[in-house]
C-alpha positions as CSV (number, residue, x, y, z in Angstrom):
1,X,26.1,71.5,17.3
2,X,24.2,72.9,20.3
3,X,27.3,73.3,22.1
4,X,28.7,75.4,18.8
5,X,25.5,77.8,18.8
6,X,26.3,78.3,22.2
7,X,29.6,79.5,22.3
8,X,28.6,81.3,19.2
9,X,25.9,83.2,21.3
10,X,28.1,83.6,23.8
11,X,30.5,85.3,22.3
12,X,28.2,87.4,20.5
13,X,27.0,88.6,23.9
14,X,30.5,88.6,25.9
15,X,32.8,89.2,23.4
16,X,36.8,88.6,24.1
17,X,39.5,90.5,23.6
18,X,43.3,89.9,24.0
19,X,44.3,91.1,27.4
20,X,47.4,92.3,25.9
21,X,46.4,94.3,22.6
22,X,42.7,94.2,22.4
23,X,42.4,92.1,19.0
24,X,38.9,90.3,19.2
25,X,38.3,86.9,20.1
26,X,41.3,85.6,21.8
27,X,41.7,86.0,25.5
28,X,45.7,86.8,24.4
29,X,47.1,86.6,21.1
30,X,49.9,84.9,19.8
31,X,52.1,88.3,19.6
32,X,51.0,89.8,23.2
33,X,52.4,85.7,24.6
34,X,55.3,85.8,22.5
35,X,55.7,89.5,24.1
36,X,55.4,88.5,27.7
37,X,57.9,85.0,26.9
38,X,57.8,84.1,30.6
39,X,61.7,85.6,31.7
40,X,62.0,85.7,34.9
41,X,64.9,87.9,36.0
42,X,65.9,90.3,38.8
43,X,65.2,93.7,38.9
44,X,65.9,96.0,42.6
45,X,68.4,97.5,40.0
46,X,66.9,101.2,39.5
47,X,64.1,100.6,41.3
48,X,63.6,103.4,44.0
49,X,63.8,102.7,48.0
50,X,64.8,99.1,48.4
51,X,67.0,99.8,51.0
52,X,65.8,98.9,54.4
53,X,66.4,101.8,57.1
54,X,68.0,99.3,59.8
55,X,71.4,98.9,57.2
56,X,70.4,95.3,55.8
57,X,70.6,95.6,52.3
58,X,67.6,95.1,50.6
59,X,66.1,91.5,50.2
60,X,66.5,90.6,46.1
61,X,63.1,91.6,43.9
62,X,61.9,89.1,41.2
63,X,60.1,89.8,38.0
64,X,58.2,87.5,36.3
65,X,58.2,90.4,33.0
66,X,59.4,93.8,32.2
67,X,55.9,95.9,33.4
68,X,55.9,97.0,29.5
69,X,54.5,96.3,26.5
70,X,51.5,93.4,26.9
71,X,52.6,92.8,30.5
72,X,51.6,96.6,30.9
73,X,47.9,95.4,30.0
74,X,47.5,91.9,31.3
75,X,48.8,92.4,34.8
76,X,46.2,95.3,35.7
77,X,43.8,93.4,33.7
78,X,44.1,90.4,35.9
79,X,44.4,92.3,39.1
80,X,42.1,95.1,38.8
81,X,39.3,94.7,36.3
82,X,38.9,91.3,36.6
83,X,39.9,89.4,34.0
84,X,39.9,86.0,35.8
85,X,41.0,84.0,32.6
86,X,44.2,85.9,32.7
87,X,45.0,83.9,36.0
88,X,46.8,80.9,34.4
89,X,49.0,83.1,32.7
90,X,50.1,85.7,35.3
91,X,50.4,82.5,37.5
């Protein structure tokens, strides 16, 4: 009961918020998890000055998401305004 009252308080005080949408009291919802679906693909196609100015071609880039939708809020969440929590998932 105590430890109910205090998580009850706590969020109160420090309330949560998805790091994806914003919708209160979940650190990230079920449709920002779904959204981010862990696909981990390739992605130096498009992306500006890969080459290397020696001739190498450039070494292959990896993406955990597409920097869009949720993934647009949680990673800058995580990485600049410290949402720690989001640590696990951005793993």
């Amino acid at each position: 009961m105590l430890r109910r009252a205090g998580s009850a308080l706590t969020a109160l005080v420090l309330p949560v918020e998805c790091a994806g949408c914003g919708l209160v009291d979940v650190r990230l919802c079920r449709t920002c998890t779904d959204a981010l679906g862990g696909v981990v693909g390739r992605c130096e196609q498009g992306a500006p000055r890969l080459d290397r100015c020696d001739g190498i071609p450039a070494m292959p880039v990896w993406a955990a998401w597409r920097y869009a939708g949720a993934a647009r809020s949680v990673v800058p969440g995580w990485k600049d305004r410290g949402r720690r929590d989001m640590a696990d998932v951005v793993a």
